[in-house]
N, C-alpha and C positions, 0 to 999 in steps of 0.2 A: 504494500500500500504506500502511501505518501510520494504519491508519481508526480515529477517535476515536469509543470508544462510551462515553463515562463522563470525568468529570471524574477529570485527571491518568490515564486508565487506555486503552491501546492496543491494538486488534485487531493481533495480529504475523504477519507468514504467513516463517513458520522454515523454512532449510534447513538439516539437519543434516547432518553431512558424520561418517562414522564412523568414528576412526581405528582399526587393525586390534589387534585385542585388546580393544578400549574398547566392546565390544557391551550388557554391564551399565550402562554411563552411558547411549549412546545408549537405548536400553529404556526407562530411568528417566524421562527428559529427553520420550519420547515421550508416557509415560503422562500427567506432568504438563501438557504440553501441551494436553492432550486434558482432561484435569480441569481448567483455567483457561480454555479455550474460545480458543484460539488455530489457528491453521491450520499444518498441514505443505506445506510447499512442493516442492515438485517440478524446478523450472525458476527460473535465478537471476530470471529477468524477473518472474516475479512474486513473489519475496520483497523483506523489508526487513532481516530478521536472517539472518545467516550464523552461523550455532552449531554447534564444531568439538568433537566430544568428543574427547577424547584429546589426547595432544601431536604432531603430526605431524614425520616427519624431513623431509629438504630435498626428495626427489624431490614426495610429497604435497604437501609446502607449496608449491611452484610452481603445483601444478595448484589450488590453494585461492585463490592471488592472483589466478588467473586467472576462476576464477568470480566469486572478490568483482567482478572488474572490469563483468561483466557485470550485474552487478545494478543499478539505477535506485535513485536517491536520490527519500524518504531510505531512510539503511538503515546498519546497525549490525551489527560483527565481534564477537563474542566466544568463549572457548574454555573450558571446564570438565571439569576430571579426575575429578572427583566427584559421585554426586548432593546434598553437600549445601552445593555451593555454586549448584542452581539457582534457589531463591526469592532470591540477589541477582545473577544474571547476567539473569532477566526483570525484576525490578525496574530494571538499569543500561541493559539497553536498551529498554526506554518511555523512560526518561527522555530516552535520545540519541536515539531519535527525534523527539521531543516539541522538540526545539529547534532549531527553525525555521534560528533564528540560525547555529548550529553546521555544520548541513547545507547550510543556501546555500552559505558557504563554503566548505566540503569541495569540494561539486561543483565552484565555480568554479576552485579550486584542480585538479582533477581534467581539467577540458576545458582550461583553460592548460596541463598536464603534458601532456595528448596533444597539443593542435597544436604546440606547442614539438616534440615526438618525432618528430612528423611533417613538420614544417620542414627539422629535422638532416638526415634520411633524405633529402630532396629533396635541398641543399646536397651531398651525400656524394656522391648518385646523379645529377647534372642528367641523365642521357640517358635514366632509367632511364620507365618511362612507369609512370603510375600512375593505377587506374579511381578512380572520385570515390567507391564505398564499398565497394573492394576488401579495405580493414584491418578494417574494423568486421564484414564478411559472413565475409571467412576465418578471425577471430578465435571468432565465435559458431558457425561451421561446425566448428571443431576442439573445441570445447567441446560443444559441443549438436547430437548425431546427426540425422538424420532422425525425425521421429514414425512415423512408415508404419512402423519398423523396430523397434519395442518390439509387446510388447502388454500390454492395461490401460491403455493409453492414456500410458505413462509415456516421458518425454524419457532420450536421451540425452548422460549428460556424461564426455569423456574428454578425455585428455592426449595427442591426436593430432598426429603431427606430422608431415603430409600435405602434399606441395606443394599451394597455393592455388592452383593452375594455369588453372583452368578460369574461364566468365564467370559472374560476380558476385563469385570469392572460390571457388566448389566446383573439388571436385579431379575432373578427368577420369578417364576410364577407361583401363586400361593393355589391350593386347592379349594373350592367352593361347591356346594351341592346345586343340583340344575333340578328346572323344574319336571325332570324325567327320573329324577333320583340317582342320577347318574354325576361323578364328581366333574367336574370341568375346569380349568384352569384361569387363572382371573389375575388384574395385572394391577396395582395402584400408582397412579401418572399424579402429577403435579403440572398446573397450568397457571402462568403467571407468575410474581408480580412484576415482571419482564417480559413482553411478547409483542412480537410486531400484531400490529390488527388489533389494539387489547385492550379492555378498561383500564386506566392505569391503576396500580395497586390493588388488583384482584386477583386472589388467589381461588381455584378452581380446585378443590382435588375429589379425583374420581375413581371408582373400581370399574372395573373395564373386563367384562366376560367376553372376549372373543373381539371384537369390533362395537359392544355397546355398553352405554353404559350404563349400569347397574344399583351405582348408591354414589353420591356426592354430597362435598359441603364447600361453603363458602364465606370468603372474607375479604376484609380489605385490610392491608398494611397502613399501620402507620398513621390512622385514619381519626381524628377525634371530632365525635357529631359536631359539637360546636364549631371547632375551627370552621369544618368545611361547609356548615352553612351559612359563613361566612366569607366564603370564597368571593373571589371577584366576579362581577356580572360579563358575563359573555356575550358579542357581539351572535346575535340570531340567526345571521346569516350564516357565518360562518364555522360556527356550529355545528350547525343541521347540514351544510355542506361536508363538512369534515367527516361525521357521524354517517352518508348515506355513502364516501368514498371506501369507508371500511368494509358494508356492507358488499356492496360491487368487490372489491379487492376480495374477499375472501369466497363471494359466490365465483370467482374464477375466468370475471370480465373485468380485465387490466385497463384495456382501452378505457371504459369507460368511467373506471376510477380516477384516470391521470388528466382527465378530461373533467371530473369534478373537482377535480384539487386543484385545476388551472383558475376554474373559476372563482375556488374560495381562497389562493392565492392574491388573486384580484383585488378581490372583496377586503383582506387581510391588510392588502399594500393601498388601500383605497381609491382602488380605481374601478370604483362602482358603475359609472357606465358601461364598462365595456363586461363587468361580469352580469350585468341584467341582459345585454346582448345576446350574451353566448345562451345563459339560463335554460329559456324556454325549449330549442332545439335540444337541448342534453334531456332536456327531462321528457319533451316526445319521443325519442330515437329509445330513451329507458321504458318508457309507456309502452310500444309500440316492439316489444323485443319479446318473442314468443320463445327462446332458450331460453331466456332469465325466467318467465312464467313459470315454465315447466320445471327448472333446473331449483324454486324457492316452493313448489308446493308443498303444502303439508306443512311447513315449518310453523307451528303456533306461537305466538309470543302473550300472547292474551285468548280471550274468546270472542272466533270470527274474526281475530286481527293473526294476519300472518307477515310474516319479514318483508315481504316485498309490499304491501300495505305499508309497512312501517318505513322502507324505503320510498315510494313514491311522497307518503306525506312528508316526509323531511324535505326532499326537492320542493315542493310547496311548499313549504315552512320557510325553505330558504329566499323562495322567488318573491313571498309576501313581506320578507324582513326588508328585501333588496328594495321592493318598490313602495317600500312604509305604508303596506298594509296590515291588518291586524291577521296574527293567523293562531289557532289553537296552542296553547301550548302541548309537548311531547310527556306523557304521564311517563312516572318514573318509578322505579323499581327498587324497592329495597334488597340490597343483597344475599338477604334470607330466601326470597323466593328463587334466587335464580336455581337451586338445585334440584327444585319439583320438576323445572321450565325443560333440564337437562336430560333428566331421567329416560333410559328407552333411545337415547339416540346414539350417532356414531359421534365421534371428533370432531369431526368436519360439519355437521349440523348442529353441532351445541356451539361452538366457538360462533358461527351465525346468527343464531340464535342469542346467545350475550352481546354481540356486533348491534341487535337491533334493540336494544335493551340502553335505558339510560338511567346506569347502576347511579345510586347512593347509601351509604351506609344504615340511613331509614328512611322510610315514606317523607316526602317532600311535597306541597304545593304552588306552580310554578304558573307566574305571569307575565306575558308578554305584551312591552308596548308598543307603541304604530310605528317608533323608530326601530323594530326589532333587534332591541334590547330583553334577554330575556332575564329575567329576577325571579330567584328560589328563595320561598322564605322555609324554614326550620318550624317544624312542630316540634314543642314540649321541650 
C-alpha cells in the first residue's frame, strides 16, 4: 500500500472504523476521500491508514488495537472528531507514510514485541504444544470472518472470542440436537463492532446450524443511552442516502450504491443542486429494477414492510429532505429486537436485514423538519 503517485503526495487505501454517534464525521471523511482520489478499504491487509472517527470507549478500543495489528507496514493510526480537522489528518498521514525511516523501525520494533510475547508464553507454558502459525491464523480468524459469509463481496471484522481450537487456528464445530433428533453440527460467529456495510458499534452474535441461523443476541459497544440521544442532528438527506447505499451494497448492486453515495456526497459537500438533479432518475432506475424485486423478497423488517420498502422510502426520504419537503420520519429499532428480526435466516439476509434497520440502543421518537433536519429525542 502507500503507492507514490506524485511528488510528496500518496495513494492511501483508508479504513475507517465508525465510532457510534460519529456517522456525520464518518460521511464527511468519506466524501472527501473520494474527492482526493484515495481508496476505502475494506480489510486491514490491504490498508495503510487506520482513521477512527469518533472517540472510542475501552470495549471498541481493544477491538481497534486489534485491527491496527493486522495491518502491514507501512501504515499510519489516526483519529478525528470533526470534519474540519480532515485536510490535516490526510496531510499527517502521507507524510508518516512517506518515511521510510520511521516505519522500518516501527515494524522492527513491532516483530521484537511479538516474539519476545511469544517466548514468555513458551517459558510460562513448556508442556503446553504450540502449531508454528496457530497465533497469527486464530488472531486474523477472530478479527476477519469468512468471505463466503458476507455479500458484496465485503470481509468480516469482529471482537470474537472463540476458542482457536480447531487446525490452523479455526474454531471447531460444537454438536447440537436437530429437529429430526439427529445431532448436527452448529458454529458461533461474531458480527461486528467493525464491518464494512454495518451499524456502527453492533455486535451481532449468532449460532449458525448449517447456513442458518438459529439463536442470536445483540448489543452495542461502548454505547451510553444518554450520550447518544444526545448525539448530533443529522442532515436528512444525507442520511437516508447513506443508509439506502448500504442496502444496495450488500443486496449485490454496486452500480447502484456508488451512484447513491455520489449523490449524498453532493448533498455532504453542499452542492445541493446538482444532487436533487441526479435524485429522481436513481430512484426510478431502483423503482423500476425487477433483480433487486426479486433478489429482496421475503426479507421482513417489520409487518408488510420488507427491505426494499425500506429502501425505496429512504430515497424518498432523501428527495423530500433535498427539496425541503416534509417526509415521514424512518421508525427505529431498538437493539433488543434485532435478534427475533435474524432468527431463520442465512448471513447474507440478516446483515440486510440490520442494513434496513435504524438501530439504537432503545426505542426513540424521531422528527423531521421541512429543512430535512432530522431530531431524535430520548425516552425516559
Amino acid at each position: 500500500m502507500g503507492v507514490t503517485t506524485g511528488q510528496n503526495r500518496i495513494l492511501m487505501h483508508v479504513l475507517l472504523v465508525e465510532v457510534p454517534g460519529n456517522s456525520a464525521v464518518r460521511m464527511g471523511v468519506e466524501a472527501a476521500i473520494a474527492a482526493a482520489g484515495h481508496v476505502l478499504a475494506v480489510h486491514p491487509a490491504e490498508s495503510d491508514v487506520l482513521l477512527v472517527c469518533g472517540t472510542p470507549g475501552p470495549e471498541l478500543h481493544a477491538v481497534i488495537d486489534r485491527v491496527w495489528d493486522q495491518m502491514p507496514y507501512p501504515k499510519h493510526r489516526a483519529m478525528l472528531t470533526s470534519l474540519e480537522e480532515i485536510g490535516t489528518v490526510f496531510t499527517t498521514s502521507q507524510e508518516a507514510l512517506a518515511d521510510r525511516r520511521v516505519q522500518r523501525s516501527s515494524a522492527r520494533e513491532d516483530a521484537i514485541g511479538h516474539t519476545d510475547g511469544r517466548d514468555s508464553e513458551e517459558d510460562e507454558h513448556p508442556n503446553h504444544e504450540h502449531s508454528g502459525n496457530t497465533d497469527d491464523a486464530g488472531d486474523a480468524d477472530e478479527l476477519m470472518q469468512d468471505h463466503n459469509m458476507t455479500m458484496g463481496g465485503h470481509d468480516h471484522m469482529s471482537m470474537d472470542h472463540m476458542s482457536m481450537s480447531g487446525p490452523g487456528g479455526y474454531p471447531l464445530a460444537d454438536g447440537a440436537d436437530d429437529r429430526d433428533g439427529l445431532e448436527m453440527d452448529v458454529l458461533h460467529r461474531r458480527l461486528g463492532p467493525i464491518l464494512p456495510v454495518w451499524a456502527a458499534g453492533v455486535v451481532l452474535d449468532v449460532t449458525l446450524a448449517g447456513d442458518t441461523i438459529t439463536d442470536a443476541s445483540a448489543s452495542i459497544v461502548d454505547v451510553d443511552v444518554d450520550d447518544h440521544g444526545r448525539a448530533e442532528s443529522q442532515n436528512g438527506a444525507v442520511f437516508a442516502l447513506d443508509q439506502a447505499a448500504q442496502v444496495l451494497t450488500l443486496a449485490g448492486w454496486g452500480t447502484a450504491a456508488a451512484r447513491t453515495l455520489r449523490v449524498r456526497d453532493l448533498a455532504v459537500t453542499g452542492r445541493l443542486k446538482q444532487a436533487r438533479e441526479r435524485i429522481r432518475p436513481l430512484i426510478r432506475r431502483i423503482e423500476r429494477s425487477v433483480l433487486l424485486r426479486w433478489s429482496l423478497r421475503g426479507l421482513q423488517v417489520r409487518p408488510d414492510v420488507d427491505v426494499r420498502t425500506v429502501l425505496l422510502a429512504r430515497l424518498e426520504r432523501a428527495d423530500a429532505a433535498l427539496n425541503g419537503r416534509y417526509f415521514e420520519p424512518e421508525p427505529v429499532t431498538s437493539v433488543d429486537e434485532i435478534p427475533a428480526l435474524v432468527k431463520g435466516r442465512d448471513i447474507g439476509s440478516a446483515r440486510l436485514v440490520v442494513a434496513a434497520l435504524s438501530v439504537h440502543p432503545s426505542r426513540r421518537t424521531d422528527t423531521t423538519d421541512q429543512a430535512g433536519t432530522t431530531k431524535r429525542h430520548q425516552h425516559g
